[in-house]
C-alpha positions as protocol buffer text, in pm:
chain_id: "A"
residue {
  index: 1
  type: UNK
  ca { x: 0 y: 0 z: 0 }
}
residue {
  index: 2
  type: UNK
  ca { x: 302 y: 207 z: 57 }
}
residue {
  index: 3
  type: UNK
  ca { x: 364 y: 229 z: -313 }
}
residue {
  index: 4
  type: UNK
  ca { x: 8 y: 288 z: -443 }
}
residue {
  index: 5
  type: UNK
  ca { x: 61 y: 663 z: -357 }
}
residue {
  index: 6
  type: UNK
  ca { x: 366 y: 695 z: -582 }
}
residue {
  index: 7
  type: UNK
  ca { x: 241 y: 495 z: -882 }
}
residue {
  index: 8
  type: UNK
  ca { x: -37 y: 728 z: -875 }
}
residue {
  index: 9
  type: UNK
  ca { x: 222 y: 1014 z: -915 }
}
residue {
  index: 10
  type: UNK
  ca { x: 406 y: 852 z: -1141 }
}
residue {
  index: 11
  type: UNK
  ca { x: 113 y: 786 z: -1367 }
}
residue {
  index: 12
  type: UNK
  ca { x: 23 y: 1196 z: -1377 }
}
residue {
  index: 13
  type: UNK
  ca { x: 315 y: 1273 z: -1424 }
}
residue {
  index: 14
  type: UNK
  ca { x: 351 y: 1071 z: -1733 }
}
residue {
  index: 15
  type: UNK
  ca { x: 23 y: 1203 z: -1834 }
}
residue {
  index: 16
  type: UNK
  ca { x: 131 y: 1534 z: -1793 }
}
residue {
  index: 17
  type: UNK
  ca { x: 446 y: 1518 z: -1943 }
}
residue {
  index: 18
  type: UNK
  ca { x: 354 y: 1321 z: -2211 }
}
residue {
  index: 19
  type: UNK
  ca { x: 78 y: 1612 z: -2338 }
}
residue {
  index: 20
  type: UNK
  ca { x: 398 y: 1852 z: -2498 }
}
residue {
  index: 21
  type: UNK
  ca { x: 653 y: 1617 z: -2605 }
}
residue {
  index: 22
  type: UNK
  ca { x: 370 y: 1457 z: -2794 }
}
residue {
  index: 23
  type: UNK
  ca { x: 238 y: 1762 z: -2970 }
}
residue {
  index: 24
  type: UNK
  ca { x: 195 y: 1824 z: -3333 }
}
residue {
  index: 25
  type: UNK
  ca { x: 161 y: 2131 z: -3502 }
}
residue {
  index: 26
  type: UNK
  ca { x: -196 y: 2143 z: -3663 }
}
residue {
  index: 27
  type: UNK
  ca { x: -272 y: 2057 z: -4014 }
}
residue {
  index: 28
  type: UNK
  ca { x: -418 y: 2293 z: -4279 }
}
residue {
  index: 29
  type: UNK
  ca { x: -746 y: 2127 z: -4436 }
}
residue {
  index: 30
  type: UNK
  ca { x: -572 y: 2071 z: -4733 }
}
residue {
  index: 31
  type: UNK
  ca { x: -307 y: 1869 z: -4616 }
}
residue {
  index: 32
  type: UNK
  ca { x: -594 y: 1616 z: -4384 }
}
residue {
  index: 33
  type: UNK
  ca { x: -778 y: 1596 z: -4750 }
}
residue {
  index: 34
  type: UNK
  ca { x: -411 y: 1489 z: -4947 }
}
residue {
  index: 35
  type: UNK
  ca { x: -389 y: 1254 z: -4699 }
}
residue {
  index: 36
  type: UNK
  ca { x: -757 y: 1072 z: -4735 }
}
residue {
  index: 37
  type: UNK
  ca { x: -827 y: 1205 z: -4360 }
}
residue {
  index: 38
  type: UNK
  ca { x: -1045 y: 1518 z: -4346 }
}
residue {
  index: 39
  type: UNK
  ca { x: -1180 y: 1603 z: -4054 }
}
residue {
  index: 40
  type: UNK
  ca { x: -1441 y: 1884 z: -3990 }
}
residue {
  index: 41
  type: UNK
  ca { x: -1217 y: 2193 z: -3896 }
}
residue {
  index: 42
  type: UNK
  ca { x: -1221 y: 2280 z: -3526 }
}
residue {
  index: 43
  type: UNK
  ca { x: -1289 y: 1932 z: -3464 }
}
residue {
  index: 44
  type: UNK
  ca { x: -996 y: 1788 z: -3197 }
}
residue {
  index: 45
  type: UNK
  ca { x: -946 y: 1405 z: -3253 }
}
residue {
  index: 46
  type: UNK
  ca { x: -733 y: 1220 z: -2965 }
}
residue {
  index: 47
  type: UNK
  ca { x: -811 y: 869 z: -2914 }
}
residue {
  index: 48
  type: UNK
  ca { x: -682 y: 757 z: -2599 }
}
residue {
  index: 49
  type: UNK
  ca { x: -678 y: 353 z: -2702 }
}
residue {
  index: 50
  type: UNK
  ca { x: -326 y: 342 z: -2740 }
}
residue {
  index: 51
  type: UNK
  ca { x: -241 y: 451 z: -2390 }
}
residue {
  index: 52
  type: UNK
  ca { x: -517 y: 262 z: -2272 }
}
residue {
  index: 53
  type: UNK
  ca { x: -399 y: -57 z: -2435 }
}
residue {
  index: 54
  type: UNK
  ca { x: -27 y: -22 z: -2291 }
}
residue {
  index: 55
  type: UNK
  ca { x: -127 y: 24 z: -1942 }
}
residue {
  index: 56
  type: UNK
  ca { x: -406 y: -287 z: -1979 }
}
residue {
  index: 57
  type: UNK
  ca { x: -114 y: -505 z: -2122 }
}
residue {
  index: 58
  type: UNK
  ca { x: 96 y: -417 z: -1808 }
}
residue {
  index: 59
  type: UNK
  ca { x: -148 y: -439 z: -1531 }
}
residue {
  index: 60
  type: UNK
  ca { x: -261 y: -801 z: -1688 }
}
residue {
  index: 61
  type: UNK
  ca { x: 103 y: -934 z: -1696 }
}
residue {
  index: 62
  type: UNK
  ca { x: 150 y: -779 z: -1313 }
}
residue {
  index: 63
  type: UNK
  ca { x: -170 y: -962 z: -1247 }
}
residue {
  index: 64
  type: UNK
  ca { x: -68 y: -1271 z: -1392 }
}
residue {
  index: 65
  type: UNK
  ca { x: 251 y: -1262 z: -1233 }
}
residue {
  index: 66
  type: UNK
  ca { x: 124 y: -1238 z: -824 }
}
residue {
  index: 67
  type: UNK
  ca { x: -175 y: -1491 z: -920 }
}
residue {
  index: 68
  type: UNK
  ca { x: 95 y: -1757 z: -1033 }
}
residue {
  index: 69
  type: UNK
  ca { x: 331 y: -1654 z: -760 }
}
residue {
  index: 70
  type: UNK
  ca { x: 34 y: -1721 z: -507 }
}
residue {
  index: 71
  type: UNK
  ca { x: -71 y: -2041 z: -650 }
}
residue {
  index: 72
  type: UNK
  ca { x: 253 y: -2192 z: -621 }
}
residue {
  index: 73
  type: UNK
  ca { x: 322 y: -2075 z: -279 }
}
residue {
  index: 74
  type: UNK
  ca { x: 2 y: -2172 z: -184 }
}
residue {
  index: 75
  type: UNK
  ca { x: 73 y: -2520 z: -382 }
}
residue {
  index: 76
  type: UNK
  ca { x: 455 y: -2603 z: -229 }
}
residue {
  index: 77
  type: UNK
  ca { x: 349 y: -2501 z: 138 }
}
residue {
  index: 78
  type: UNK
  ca { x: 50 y: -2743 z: 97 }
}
residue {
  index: 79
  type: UNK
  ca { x: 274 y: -3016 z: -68 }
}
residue {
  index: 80
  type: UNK
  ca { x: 522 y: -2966 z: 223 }
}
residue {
  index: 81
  type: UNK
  ca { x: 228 y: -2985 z: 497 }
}
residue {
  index: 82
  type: UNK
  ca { x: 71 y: -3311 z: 347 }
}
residue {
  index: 83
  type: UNK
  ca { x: 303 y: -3469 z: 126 }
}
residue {
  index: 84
  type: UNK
  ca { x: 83 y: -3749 z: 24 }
}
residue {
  index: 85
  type: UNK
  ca { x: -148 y: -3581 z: -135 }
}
residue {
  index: 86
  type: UNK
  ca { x: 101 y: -3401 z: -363 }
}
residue {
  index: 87
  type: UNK
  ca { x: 5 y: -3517 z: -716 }
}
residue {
  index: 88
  type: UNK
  ca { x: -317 y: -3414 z: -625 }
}
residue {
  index: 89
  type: UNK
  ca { x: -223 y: -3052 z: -550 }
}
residue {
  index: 90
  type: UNK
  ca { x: -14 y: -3084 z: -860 }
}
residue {
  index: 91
  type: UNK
  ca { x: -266 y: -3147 z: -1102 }
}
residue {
  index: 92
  type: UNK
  ca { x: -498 y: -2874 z: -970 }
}
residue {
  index: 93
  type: UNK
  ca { x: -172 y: -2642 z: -969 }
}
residue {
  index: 94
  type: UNK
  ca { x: -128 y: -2663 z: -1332 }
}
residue {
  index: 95
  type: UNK
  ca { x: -498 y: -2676 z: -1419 }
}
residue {
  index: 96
  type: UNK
  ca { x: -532 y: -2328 z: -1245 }
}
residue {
  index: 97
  type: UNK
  ca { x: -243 y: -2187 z: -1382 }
}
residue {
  index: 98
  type: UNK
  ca { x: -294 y: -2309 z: -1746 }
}
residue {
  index: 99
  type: UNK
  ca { x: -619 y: -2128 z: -1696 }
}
residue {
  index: 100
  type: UNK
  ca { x: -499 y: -1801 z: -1558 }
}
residue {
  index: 101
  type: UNK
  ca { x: -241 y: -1804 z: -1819 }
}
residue {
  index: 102
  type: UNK
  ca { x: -513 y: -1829 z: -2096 }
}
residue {
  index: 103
  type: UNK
  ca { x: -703 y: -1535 z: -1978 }
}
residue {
  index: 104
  type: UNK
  ca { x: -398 y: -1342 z: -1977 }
}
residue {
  index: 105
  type: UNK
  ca { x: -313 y: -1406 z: -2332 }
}
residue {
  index: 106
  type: UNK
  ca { x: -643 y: -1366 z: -2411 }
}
residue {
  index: 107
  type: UNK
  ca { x: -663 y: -1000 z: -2219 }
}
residue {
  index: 108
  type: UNK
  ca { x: -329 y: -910 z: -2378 }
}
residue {
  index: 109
  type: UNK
  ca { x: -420 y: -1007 z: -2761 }
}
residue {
  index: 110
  type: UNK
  ca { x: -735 y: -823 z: -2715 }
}
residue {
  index: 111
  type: UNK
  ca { x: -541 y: -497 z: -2561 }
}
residue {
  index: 112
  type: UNK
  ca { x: -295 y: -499 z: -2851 }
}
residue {
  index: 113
  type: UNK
  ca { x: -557 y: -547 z: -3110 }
}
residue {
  index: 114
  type: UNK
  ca { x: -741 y: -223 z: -2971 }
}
residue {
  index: 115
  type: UNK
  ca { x: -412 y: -12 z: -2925 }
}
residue {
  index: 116
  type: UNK
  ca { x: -325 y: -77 z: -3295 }
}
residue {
  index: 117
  type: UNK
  ca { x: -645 y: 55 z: -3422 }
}
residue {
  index: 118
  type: UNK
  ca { x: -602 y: 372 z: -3225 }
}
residue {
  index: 119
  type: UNK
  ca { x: -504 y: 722 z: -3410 }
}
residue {
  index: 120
  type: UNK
  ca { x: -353 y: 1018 z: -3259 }
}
């Protein structure tokens, strides 16, 4: 809990760094129609997909990460408690983290899918 106030200040001040080092001067209508992209004029575009698909890619991986670093704690102090009944806690291991490790790469696909649509 200690760190949860810093990420939060790291995070801002990303975002509010990232706002000028990203900036573009603005295009004249005729250059947005030679490219195929017109836009009404006075209309500001910012899709915010990208940056939303880069920080869902991370927080699924960090998720992923503790969850299988819990279920095999969890698993080897059971297995060293009971050691009969090892292949049993085994099995159920891998079963659980096959399917945690599905839904991550299922979570991550579908983040970088989204950021690569996104346009700035």
């Amino acid at each position: 809990m200690k760190m949860l106030p810093l990420l939060a200040l790291v995070v801002v001040g990303l975002f509010v760094a990232a706002t000028p080092a990203l900036a573009q001067p603005a295009k004249t209508e005729r250059e947005k129609f030679q490219e195929g992209k017109y836009a009404p004029p006075n209309t500001p575009v910012f899709s915010g997909a990208g940056v939303a698909a880069g920080l869902g890619m991370g927080l699924t991986i960090i998720g992923a990460g503790l969850g299988l670093g819990r279920i095999g704690s969890s698993a080897l102090e059971s297995m060293a408690r009971q050691p009969e009944v090892a292949p049993r806690i085994q099995t159920a291991m891998i079963i659980i983290a096959a399917m945690l490790e599905g839904a991550t790469l299922a979570s991550v696909i579908l983040c970088y899918l989204l950021g690569g649509n996104s346009t700035f």
